[in-house]
C-alpha positions as CSV (number, residue, x, y, z in Angstrom):
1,X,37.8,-4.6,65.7
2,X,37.7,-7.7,63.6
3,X,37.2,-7.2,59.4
4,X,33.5,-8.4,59.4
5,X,32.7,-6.1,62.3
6,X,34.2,-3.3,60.7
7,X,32.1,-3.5,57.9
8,X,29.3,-4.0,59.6
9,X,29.6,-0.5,61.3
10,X,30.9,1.3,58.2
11,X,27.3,0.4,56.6
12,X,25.3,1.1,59.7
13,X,27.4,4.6,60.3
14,X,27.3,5.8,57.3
15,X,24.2,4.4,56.1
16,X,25.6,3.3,52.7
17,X,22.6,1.8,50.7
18,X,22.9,-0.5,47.1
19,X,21.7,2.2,44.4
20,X,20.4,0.6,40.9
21,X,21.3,2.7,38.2
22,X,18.3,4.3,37.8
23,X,18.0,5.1,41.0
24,X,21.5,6.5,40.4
25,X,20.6,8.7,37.6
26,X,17.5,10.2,39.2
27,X,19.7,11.6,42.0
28,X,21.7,13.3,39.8
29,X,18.3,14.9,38.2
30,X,17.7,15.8,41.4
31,X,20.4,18.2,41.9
32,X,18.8,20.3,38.8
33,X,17.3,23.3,39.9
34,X,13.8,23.7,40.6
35,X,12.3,25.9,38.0
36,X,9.3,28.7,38.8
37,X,7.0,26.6,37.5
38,X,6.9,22.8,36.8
39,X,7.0,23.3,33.0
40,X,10.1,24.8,33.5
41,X,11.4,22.4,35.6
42,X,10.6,19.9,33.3
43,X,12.0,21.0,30.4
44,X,15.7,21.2,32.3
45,X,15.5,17.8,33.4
46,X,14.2,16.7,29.5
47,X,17.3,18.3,28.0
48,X,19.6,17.1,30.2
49,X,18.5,13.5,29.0
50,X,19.3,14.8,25.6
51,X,21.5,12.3,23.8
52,X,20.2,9.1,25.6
53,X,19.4,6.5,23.5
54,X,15.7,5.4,22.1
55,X,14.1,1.4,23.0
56,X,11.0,0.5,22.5
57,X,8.9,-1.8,24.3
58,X,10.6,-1.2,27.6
59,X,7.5,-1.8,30.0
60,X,6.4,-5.1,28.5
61,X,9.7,-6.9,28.8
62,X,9.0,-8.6,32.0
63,X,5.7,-11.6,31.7
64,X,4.3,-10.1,35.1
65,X,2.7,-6.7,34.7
66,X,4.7,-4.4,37.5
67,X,6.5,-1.3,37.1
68,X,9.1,-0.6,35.4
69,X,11.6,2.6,36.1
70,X,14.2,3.3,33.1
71,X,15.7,6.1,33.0
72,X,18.6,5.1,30.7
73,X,16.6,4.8,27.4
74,X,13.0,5.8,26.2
75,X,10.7,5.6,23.8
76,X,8.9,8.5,23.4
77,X,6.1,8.2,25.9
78,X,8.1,6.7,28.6
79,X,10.5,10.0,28.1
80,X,7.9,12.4,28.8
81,X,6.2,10.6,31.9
82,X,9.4,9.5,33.0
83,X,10.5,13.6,33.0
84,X,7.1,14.3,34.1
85,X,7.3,12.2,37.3
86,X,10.4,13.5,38.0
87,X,9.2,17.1,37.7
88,X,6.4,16.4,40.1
89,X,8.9,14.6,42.9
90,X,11.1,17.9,42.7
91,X,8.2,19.7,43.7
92,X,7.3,17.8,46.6
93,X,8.8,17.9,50.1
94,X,9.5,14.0,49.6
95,X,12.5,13.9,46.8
96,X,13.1,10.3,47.5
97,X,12.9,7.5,44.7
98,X,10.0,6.1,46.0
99,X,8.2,9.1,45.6
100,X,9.2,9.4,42.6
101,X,7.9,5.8,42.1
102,X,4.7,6.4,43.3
103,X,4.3,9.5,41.3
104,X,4.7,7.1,37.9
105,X,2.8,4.7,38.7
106,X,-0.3,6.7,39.1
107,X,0.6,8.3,35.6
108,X,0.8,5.0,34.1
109,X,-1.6,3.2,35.6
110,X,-5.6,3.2,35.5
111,X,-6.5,5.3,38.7
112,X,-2.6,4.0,40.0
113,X,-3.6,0.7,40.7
114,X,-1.1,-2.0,39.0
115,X,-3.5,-5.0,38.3
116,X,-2.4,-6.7,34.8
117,X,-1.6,-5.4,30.9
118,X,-5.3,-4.0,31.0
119,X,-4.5,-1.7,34.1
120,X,-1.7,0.3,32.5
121,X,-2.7,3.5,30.8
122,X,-2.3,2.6,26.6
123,X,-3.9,5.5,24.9
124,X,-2.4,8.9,25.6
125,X,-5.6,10.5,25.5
126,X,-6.7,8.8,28.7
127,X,-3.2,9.6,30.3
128,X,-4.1,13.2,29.4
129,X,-7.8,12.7,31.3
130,X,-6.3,11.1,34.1
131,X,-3.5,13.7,34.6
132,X,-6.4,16.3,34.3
133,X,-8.7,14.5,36.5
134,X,-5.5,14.8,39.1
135,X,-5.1,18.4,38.9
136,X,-1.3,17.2,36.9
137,X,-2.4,19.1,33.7
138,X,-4.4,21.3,31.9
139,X,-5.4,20.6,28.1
140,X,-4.6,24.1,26.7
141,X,-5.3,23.2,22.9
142,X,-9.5,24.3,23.1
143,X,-8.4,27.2,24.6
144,X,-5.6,27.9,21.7
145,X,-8.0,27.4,19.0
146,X,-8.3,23.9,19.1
147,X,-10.9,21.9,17.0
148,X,-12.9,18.8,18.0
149,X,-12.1,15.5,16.6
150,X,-14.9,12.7,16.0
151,X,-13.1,10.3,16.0
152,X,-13.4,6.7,17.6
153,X,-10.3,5.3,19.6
154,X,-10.5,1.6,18.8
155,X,-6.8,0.6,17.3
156,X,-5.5,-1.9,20.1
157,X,-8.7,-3.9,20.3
158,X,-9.2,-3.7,16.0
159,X,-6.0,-5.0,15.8
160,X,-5.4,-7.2,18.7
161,X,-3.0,-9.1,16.6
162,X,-0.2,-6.9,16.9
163,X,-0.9,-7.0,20.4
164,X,0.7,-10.2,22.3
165,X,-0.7,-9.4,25.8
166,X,-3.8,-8.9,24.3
167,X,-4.4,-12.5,23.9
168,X,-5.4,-12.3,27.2
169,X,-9.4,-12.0,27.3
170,X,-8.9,-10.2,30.9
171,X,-6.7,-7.7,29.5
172,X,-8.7,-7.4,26.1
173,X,-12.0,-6.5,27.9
174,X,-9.8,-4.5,30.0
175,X,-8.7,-2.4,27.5
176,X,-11.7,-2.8,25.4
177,X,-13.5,-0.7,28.2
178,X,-11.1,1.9,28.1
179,X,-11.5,3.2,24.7
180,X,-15.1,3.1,25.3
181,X,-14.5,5.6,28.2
182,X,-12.1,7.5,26.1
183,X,-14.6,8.4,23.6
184,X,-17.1,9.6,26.0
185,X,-14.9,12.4,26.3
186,X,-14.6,15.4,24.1
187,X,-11.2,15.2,22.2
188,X,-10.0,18.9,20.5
189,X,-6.7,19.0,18.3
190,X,-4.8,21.9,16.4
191,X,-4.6,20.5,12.8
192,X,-0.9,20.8,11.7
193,X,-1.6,23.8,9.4
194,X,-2.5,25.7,11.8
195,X,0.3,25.0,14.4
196,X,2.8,28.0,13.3
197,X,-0.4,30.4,13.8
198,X,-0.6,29.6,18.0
199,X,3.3,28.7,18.5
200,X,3.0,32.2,20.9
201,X,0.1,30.3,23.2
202,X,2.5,27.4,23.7
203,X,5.0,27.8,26.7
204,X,8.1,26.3,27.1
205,X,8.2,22.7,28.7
206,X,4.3,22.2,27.5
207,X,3.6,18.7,26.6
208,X,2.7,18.0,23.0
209,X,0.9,15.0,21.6
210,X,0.8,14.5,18.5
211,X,-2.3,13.4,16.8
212,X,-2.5,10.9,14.3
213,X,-4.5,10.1,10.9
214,X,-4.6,6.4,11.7
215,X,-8.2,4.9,12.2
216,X,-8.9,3.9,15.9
217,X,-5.1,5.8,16.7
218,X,-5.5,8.5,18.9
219,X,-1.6,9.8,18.9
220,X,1.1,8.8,17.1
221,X,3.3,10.8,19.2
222,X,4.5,12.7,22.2
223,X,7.6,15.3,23.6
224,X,8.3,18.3,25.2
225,X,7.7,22.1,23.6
226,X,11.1,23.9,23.3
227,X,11.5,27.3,22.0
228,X,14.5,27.9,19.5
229,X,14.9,31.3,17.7
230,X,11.6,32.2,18.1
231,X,10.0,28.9,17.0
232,X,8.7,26.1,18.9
233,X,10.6,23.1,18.5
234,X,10.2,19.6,19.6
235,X,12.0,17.7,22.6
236,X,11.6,14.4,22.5
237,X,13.0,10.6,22.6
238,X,13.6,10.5,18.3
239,X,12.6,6.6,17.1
240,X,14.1,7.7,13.5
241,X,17.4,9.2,15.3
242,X,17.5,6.2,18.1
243,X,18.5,9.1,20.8
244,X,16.7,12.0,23.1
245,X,16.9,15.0,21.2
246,X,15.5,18.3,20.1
247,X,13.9,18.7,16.2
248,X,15.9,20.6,13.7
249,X,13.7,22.4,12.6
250,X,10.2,23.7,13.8
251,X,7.5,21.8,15.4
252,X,5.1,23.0,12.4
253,X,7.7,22.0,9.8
254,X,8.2,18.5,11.2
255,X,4.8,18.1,11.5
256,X,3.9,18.8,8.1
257,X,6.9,16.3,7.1
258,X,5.3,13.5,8.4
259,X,1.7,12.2,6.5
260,X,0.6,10.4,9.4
261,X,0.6,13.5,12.2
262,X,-2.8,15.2,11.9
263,X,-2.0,18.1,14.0
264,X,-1.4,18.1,18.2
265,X,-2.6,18.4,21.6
266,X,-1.3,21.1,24.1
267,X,-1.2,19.6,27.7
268,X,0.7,22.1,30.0
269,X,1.7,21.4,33.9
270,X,0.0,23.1,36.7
């Protein structure tokens, strides 16, 4: 058997298949075990990111709206519905990368469909009513003691400016309609005073939002719940620490640190 024929049946024998590094790196998650619950599961594959480093801006790199998969470094968002997706996939009988694929595109996209800047999900309040509307998650915090926030989500449009894809009058009015359907909805938060009062409603591998005191700014903010020593911590992709890690000290402290966080949402997997 000739050289060129040789390879030709190694790669049709063994079925040896070009792997991006992301791809790569998702098999590996993979091999985690499967938690009882999907929380659980979560969590594990969060932590074992922990030390990866922080980038922002990651899906808006490429002039053509289409999705992006990085799972070398986050910003904190893309870290939790990066994890998330993951989570789901382990669950399901499919644990290939296209599931997993799928399964982030419809958490970052407007009803899954990928159609232009205006189609991807901006405001993590909608991502929250969207992953509720999916049977994903549950929005714990009225249940917890959670208060109701009037507040009106307008920041993207009221400051297109710092927006670049937003020059786009498709994608403005896309958008534009968005935070007028995300103020439809009722919108409860556990102001950061109160936080170390409910840590014992909030389960490990809940996600927490954190909300902000911004006009028209719905979050500033978003990781993983972690319990530490009997306090609830925060697991999450750091932009002051450029790196995936968990908070030194409590979620309540850090929150109360920070003038801009208001308080925080309690999303937990189902």
């Amino acid at each position: 058997m000739n050289l060129r024929l040789l390879i030709i049946f190694a790669f049709t024998t063994f079925n040896i298949i070009a792997q991006s590094p992301d791809e790569m790196i998702f098999m590996q998650k993979m091999k985690i075990k499967k938690s009882a619950t999907k929380a659980q599961t979560a969590l594990a594959i969060a932590k074992s990111f922990i030390g990866q480093p922080y980038k922002a801006g990651t899906l808006d790199a490429q002039p053509v709206e289409q999705l992006v998969c990085n799972l070398r470094d986050f910003d904190c968002w893309t870290f939790v519905e990066s994890v998330t997706a993951m989570a789901l996939t382990k669950f399901d009988e499919n644990q290939s990368y296209d599931k997993f694929n799928n399964y982030l595109k419809n958490l970052r996209y407007r009803k899954g469909e990928i159609n232009g800047y205006g189609s991807r999900i901006h405001y993590f309040k909608e991502w929250m009513i969207q992953t509720e509307d999916y049977n994903i998650t549950q929005d714990m915090t009225p249940l917890i003691g959670g208060e109701e926030i009037n507040k009106t989500i307008n920041f993207m449009t009221s400051h297109r400016n710092l927006y670049s894809k937003l020059l786009d009058n498709k994608a403005f009015a896309e958008v534009e309609k968005s935070q007028k359907t995300i103020n439809t909805y009722d919108f409860f938060y556990i102001p950061k005073e109160k936080v170390a009062k409910v840590e014992s409603e909030i389960q490990d591998g809940d996600i927490i939002g954190i909300t902000s005191t911004v006009p028209g700014l719905d979050f500033n903010h978003e990781g993983f719940a972690i319990k530490q020593n009997g306090r609830i911590h925060l697991l999450h992709a750091s932009y002051d620490l450029k790196k995936v890690m968990i908070t030194t000290e409590p979620l309540a402290d850090y929150l109360n640190r920070i003038k801009k966080h208001s308080g925080i949402t309690v999303l937990r997997l189902l």
